[in-house]
C-alpha positions in Angstrom: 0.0 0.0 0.0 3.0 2.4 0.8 4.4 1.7 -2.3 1.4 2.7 -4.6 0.7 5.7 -2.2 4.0 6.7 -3.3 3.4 6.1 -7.0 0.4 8.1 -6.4 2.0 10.9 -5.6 4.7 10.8 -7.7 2.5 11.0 -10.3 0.9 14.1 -8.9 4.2 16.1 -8.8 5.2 14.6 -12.5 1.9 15.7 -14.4 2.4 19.3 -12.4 6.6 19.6 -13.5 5.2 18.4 -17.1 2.2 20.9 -17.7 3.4 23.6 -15.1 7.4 23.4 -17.0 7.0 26.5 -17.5 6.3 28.3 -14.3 9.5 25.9 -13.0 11.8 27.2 -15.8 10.5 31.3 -15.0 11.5 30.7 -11.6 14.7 28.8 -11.4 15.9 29.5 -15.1 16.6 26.3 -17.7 19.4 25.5 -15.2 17.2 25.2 -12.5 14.9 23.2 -14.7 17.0 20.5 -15.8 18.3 20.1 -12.0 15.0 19.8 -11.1 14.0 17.1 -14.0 17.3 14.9 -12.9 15.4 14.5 -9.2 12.0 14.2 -10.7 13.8 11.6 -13.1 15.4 9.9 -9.9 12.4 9.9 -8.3 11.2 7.5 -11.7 13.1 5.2 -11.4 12.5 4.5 -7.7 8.8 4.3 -8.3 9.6 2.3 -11.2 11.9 0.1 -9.3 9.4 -0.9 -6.5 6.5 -1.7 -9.0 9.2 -4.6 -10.0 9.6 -5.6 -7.0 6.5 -5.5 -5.4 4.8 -6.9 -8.6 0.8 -5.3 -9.7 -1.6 -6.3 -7.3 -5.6 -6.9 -7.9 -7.2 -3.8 -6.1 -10.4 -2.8 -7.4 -9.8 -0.5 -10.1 -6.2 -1.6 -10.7 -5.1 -4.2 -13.5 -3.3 -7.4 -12.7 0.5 -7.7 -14.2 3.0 -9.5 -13.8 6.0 -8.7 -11.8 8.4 -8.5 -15.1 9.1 -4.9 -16.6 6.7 -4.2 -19.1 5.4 -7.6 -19.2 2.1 -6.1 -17.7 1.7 -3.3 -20.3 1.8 -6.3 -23.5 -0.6 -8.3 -21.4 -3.7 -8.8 -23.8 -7.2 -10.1 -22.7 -10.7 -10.4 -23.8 -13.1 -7.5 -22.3 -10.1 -5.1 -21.3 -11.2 -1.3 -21.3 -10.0 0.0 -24.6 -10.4 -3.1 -27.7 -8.2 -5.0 -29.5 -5.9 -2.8 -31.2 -3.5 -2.3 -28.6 -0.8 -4.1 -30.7 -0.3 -1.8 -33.5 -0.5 1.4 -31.2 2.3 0.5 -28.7 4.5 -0.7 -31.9 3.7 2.5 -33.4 5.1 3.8 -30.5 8.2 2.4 -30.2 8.8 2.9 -34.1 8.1 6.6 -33.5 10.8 6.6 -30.7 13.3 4.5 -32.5 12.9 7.0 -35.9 13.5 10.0 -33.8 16.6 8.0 -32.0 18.1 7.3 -35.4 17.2 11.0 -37.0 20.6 11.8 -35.2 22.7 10.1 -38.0 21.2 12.7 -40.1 20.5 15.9 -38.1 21.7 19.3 -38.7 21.4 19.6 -35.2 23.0 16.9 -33.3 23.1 18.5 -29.7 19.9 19.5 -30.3 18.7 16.1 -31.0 20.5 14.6 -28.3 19.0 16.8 -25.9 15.7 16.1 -27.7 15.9 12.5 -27.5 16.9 12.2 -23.8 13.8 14.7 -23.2 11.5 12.1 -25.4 12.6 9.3 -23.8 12.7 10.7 -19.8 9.3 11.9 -20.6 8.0 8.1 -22.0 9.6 6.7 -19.2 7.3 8.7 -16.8 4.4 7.7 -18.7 5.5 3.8 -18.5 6.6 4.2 -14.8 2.8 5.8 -13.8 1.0 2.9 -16.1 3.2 0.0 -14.6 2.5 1.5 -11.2 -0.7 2.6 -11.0 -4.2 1.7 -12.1 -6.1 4.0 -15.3 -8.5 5.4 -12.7 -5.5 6.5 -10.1 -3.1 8.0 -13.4 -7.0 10.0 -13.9 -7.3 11.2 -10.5 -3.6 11.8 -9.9 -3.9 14.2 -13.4 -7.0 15.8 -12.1 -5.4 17.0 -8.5 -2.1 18.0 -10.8 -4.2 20.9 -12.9 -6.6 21.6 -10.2 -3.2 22.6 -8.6 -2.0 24.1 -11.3 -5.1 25.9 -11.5 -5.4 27.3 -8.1 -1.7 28.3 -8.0 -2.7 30.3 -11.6 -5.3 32.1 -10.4 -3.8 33.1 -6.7 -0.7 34.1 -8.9 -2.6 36.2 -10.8 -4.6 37.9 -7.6 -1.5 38.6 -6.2 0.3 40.4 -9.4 -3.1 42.5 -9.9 -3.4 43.6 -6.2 0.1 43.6 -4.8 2.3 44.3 -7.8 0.1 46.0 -9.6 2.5 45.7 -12.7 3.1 43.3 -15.1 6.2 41.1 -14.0 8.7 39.1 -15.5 10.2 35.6 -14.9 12.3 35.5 -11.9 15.4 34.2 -13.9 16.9 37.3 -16.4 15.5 37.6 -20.0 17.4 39.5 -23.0 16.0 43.4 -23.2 17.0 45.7 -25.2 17.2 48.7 -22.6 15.2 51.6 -23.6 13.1 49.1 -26.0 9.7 48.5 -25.3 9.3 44.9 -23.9 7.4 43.0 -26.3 4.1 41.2 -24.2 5.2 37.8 -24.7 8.0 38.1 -22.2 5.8 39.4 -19.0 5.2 36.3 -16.7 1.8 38.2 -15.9 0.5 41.2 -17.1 -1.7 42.1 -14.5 -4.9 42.0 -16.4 -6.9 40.1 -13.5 -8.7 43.6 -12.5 -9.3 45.0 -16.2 -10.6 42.4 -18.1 -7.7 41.5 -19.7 -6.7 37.5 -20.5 -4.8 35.9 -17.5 -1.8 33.6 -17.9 -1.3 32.0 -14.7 1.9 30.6 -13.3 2.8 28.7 -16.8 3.1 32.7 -18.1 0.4 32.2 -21.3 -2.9 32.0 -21.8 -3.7 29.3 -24.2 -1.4 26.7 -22.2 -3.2 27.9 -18.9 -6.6 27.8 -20.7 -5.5 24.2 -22.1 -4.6 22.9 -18.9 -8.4 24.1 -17.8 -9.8 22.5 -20.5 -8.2 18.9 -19.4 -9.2 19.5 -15.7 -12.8 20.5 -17.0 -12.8 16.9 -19.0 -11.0 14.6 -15.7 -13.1 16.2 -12.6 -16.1 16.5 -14.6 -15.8 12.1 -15.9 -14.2 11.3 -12.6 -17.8 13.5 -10.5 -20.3 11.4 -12.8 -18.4 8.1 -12.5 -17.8 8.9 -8.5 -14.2 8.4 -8.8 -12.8 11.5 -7.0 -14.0 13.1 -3.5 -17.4 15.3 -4.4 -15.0 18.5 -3.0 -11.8 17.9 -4.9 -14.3 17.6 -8.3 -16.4 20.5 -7.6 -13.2 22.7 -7.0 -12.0 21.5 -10.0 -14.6 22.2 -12.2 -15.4 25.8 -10.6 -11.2 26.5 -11.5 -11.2 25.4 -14.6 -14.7 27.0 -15.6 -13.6 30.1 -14.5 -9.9 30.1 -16.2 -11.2 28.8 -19.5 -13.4 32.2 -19.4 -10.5 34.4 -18.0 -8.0 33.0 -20.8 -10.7 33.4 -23.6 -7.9 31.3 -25.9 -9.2 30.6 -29.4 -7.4 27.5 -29.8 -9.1 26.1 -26.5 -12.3 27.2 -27.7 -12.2 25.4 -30.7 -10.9 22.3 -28.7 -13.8 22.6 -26.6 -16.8 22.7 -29.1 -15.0 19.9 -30.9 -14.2 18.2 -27.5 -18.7 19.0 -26.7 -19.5 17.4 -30.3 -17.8 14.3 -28.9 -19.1 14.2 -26.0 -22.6 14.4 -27.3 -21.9 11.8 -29.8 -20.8 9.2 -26.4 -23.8 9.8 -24.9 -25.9 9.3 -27.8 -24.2 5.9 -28.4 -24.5 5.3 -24.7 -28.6 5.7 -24.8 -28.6 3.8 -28.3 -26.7 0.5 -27.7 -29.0 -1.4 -27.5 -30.8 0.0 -31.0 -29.8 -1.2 -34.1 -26.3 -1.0 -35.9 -27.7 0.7 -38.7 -29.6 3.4 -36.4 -26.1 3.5 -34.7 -24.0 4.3 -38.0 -26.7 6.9 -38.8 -26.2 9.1 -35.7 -22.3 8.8 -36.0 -22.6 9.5 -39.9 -25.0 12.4 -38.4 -22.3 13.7 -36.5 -19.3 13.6 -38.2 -21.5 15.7 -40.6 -22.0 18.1 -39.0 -18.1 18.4 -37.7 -17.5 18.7 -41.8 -20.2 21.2 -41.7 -18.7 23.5 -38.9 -15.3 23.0 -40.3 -16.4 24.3 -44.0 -18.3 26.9 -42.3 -14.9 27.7 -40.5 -13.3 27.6 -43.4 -15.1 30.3 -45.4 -15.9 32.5 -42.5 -12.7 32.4 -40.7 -12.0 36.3 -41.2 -15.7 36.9 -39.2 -14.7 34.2 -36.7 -11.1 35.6 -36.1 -12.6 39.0 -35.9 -14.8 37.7 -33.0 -12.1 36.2 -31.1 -9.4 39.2 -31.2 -7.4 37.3 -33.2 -5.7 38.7 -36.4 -6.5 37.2 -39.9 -2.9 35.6 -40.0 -4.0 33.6 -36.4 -1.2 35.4 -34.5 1.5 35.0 -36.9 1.0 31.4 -37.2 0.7 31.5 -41.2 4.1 32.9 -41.4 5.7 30.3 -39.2 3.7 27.5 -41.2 5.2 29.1 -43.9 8.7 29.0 -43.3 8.9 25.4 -41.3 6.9 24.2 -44.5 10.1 25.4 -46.6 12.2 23.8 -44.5 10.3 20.4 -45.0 10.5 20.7 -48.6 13.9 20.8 -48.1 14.5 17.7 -46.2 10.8 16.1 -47.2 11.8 12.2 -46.6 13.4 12.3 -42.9 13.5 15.5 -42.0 15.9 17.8 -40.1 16.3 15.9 -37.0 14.5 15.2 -34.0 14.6 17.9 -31.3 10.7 18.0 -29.7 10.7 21.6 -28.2 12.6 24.0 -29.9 15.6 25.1 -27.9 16.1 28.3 -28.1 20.2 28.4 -27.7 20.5 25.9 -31.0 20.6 27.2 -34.4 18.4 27.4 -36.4 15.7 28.0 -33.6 17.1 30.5 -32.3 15.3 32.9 -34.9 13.3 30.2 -37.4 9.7 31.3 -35.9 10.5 36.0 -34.6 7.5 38.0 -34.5 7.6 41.0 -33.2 10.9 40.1 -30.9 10.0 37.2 -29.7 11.5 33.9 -30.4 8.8 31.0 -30.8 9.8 27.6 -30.2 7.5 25.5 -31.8 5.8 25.3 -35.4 2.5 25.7 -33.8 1.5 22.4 -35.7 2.1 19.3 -34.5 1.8 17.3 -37.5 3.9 20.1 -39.5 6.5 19.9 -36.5 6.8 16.2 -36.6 7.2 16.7 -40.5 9.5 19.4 -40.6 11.8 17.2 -37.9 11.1 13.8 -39.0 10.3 13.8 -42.5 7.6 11.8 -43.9 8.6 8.6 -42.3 8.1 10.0 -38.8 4.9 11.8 -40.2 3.6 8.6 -41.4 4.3 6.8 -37.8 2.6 9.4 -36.3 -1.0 9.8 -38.1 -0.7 6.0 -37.7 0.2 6.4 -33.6 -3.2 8.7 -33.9 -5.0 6.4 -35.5 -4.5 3.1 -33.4 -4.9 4.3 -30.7 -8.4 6.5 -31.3 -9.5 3.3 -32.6 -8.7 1.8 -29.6 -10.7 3.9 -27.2 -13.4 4.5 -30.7 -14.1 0.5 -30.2 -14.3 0.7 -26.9 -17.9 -0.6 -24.7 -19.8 2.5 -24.6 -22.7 1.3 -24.3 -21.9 -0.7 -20.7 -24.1 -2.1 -18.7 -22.4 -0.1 -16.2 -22.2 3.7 -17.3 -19.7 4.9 -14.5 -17.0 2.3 -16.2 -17.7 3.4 -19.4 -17.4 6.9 -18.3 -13.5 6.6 -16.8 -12.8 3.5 -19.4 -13.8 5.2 -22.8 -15.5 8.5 -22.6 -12.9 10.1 -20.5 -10.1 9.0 -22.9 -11.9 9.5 -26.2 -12.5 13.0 -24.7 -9.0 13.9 -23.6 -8.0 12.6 -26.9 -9.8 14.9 -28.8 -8.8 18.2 -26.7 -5.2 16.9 -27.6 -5.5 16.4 -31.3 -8.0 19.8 -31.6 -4.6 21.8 -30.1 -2.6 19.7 -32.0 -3.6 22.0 -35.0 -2.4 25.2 -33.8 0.3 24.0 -31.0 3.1 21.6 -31.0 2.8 21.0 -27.4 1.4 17.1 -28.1 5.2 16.3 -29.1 6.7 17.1 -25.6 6.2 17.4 -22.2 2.2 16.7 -20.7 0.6 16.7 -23.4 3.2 13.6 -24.7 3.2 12.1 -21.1 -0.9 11.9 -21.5 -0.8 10.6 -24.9 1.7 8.1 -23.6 -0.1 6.8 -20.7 -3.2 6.4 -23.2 -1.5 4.2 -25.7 0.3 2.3 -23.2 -2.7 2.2 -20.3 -5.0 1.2 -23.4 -2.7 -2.1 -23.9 -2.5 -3.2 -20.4 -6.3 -5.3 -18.8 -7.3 -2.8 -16.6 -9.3 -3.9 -14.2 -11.0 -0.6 -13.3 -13.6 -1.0 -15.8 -15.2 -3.8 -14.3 -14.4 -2.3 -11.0 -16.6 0.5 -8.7 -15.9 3.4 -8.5 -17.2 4.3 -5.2 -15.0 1.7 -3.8 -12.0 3.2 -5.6 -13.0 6.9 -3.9 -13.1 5.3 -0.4 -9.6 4.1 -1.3 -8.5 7.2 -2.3 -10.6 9.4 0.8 -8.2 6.4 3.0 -5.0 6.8 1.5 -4.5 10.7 2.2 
């Protein structure tokens, strides 16, 4: 018991260092940020470690495994949570992980790489550690106390800059200024815009990562609440944050994640109430909806000036079109494997160090994932990915929605279809899904989805009485 009370919370203080990096790295600089991920990674390896040795026991919602390394990820049975496509997902996986390994024979950027690899591979680790150490239901909950966190830490931040500092602030750790130059937005940690209306950036010092990270808690307290999976309190709190943060960020890219991530959700419970109708009634509704999703996106497409206009947002979506631009040149370039493997752009390394400048900021991403993971890996990696994407929706898309018993379905496929979709929906206009939480979540999806786990046949109300005794 201990020993998954410590796994527990190691997973709380992992999900908060990968979706709170940034607030680390403002206050203790890059230096301070890789000395913290060598303890975190530490800390990994013991959790790891004991799992081994203590083996995966049958509690409630946990899945049984066996007490090799990895043995119970690979471990397929009839009636686990997710299908019978977890095969081609986790070997997608790995070939993703081995191309971006051997992109350093080839990269223009080999330290870069290197540093990028070790970043991809610490950060799959976590997601293996927390899946071979804990139960789906536990990784949930542990995620959902993480952002609430995160969340809370945001908006006290921001109370605090607004009434106290009354200023906008920057990171702790020094930033390059031209004295006598205006100090372009993007660098402020906080703006102090609490009081005036203006969009709020929490600890994580912008607005669409914080808005993001409400958007995921929104999804976890809200599933975990219905299914009855996490203390009525922690929930409530959770879904009061992250309601009011997604309104404070106002983030166009979230917004757009969460009327896609809405559409979904609709279309689960519609398959929920019609399993038992027919298959052909069944097809008809899905055909209904993904419809209207090509609907809304034509309509998107051919208003887009209106919608922008509505938003704030500028008709060349924040300079993204220029930055799609140039990455996309660089592709053409390099169009079979790519540049090299690097994940988040590091801002020392050349060329990144002024690919993507707007305005004088330095952005360190292609703000698509899919044009990132082209531009890096070539088609090959590009072709690993979609098909990553695709096994492993189909996994949770084949999953037993329609349940005799709705609370499992709710943890065991609605919750994962749903968190799927915010990823992908960013995944558009953010390259975020390539490193850090967001590839720690998808991670733990792909490799939770190929273990038995046992918590969709278990209760959940037991599994919130274990969590209520554990603290």
């Amino acid at each position: 018991m201990a020993t998954r009370t410590a796994a527990y919370a190691y997973a709380i203080l992992a999900f908060f260092t990968l979706f709170a990096g940034e607030a680390i790295r403002n206050t203790f600089s890059w230096y301070g940020y890789a000395g913290w991920i060598a303890v975190m990674f530490v800390g990994c390896v013991v959790v790891f470690a004991q799992g081994v040795r203590a083996g995966r026991q049958v509690e409630g919602d946990q899945s049984r495994a066996s007490i090799r390394p990895l043995r119970g990820l690979l471990d397929q049975r009839k009636g686990a949570a997710f299908g019978r496509l977890w095969p081609a997902a986790v070997v997608l996986l790995g070939a993703y992980i081995v191309w971006a390994i051997v992109s350093l024979a080839w990269s223009a950027y080999p330290l870069g790489t290197l540093t990028g690899i070790a970043a991809l591979l610490v950060v799959t680790f976590v997601a293996v550690t927390l899946v071979r150490s804990l139960g789906w239901i536990e990784i949930a909950r542990a995620l959902a106390v993480a952002l609430t966190v995160i969340l809370a830490l945001s908006l006290l931040f921001e109370i605090i800059v607004a009434a106290v500092a009354r200023r906008p602030i920057l990171p702790v750790f020094p930033i390059d200024v031209v004295p006598g130059q205006k100090i372009p937005d993007a660098f402020y940690w906080s703006r102090a815009l609490l009081f005036e209306g203006g969009r709020i950036q929490g600890i994580v010092g912008n607005a669409n990562l914080l808005g993001f990270i409400a958007l995921l808690a929104l999804i976890l307290c809200g599933c975990l609440l219905a299914a009855g999976a996490l203390p009525r309190w922690l929930a409530i709190s959770g879904l009061a944050l992250a309601t009011l943060e997604l309104v404070l960020t106002r983030s166009s890219t979230v917004i757009a994640a969460t009327v896609t991530t809405v559409l979904v959700l609709a279309l689960g419970v519609l398959l929920r109430r019609g399993a038992r109708a027919s298959r052909a009634v069944r097809r008809r509704v899905g055909s209904g909806v993904i419809a209207l999703l090509l609907v809304g996106v034509v309509v998107a497409l051919i208003q887009y000036r209106s919608l922008l206009a509505i938003m704030g947002k500028s008709d060349d979506l924040t300079g993204r079109f220029d930055i799609w631009s140039t990455v996309g040149t660089l592709f053409l370039q390099r169009p079979v494997v790519g540049w090299g493997w690097i994940g988040y752009w590091l801002p020392w390394i050349a060329p990144f160090d002024h690919l993507a400048e707007r305005r004088g900021v330095v952005y360190l991403q292609a703000h698509n994932a899919f044009l990132d993971v082209a531009f890096q890996l070539g088609v090959v990696g590009l072709i690993l990915f979609i098909g990553l994407i695709i096994a492993i929706a189909t996994r949770i898309g084949r999953g037993e929605l329609g349940s005799a018993d709705a609370s499992a379905s709710t943890v065991g496929v609605l919750l994962p279809a749903l968190l799927l979709t915010a990823l992908l929906t960013q995944a558009l206009a953010e390259s975020r899904l390539l490193y850090e939480g967001n590839w720690a979540l998808l991670g733990v999806l792909v490799l939770a989805s190929a273990a038995p786990l046992a918590q969709s046949r278990a209760r959940p109300d037991d599994a919130a009485v274990r969590l209520d005794e554990s603290r």
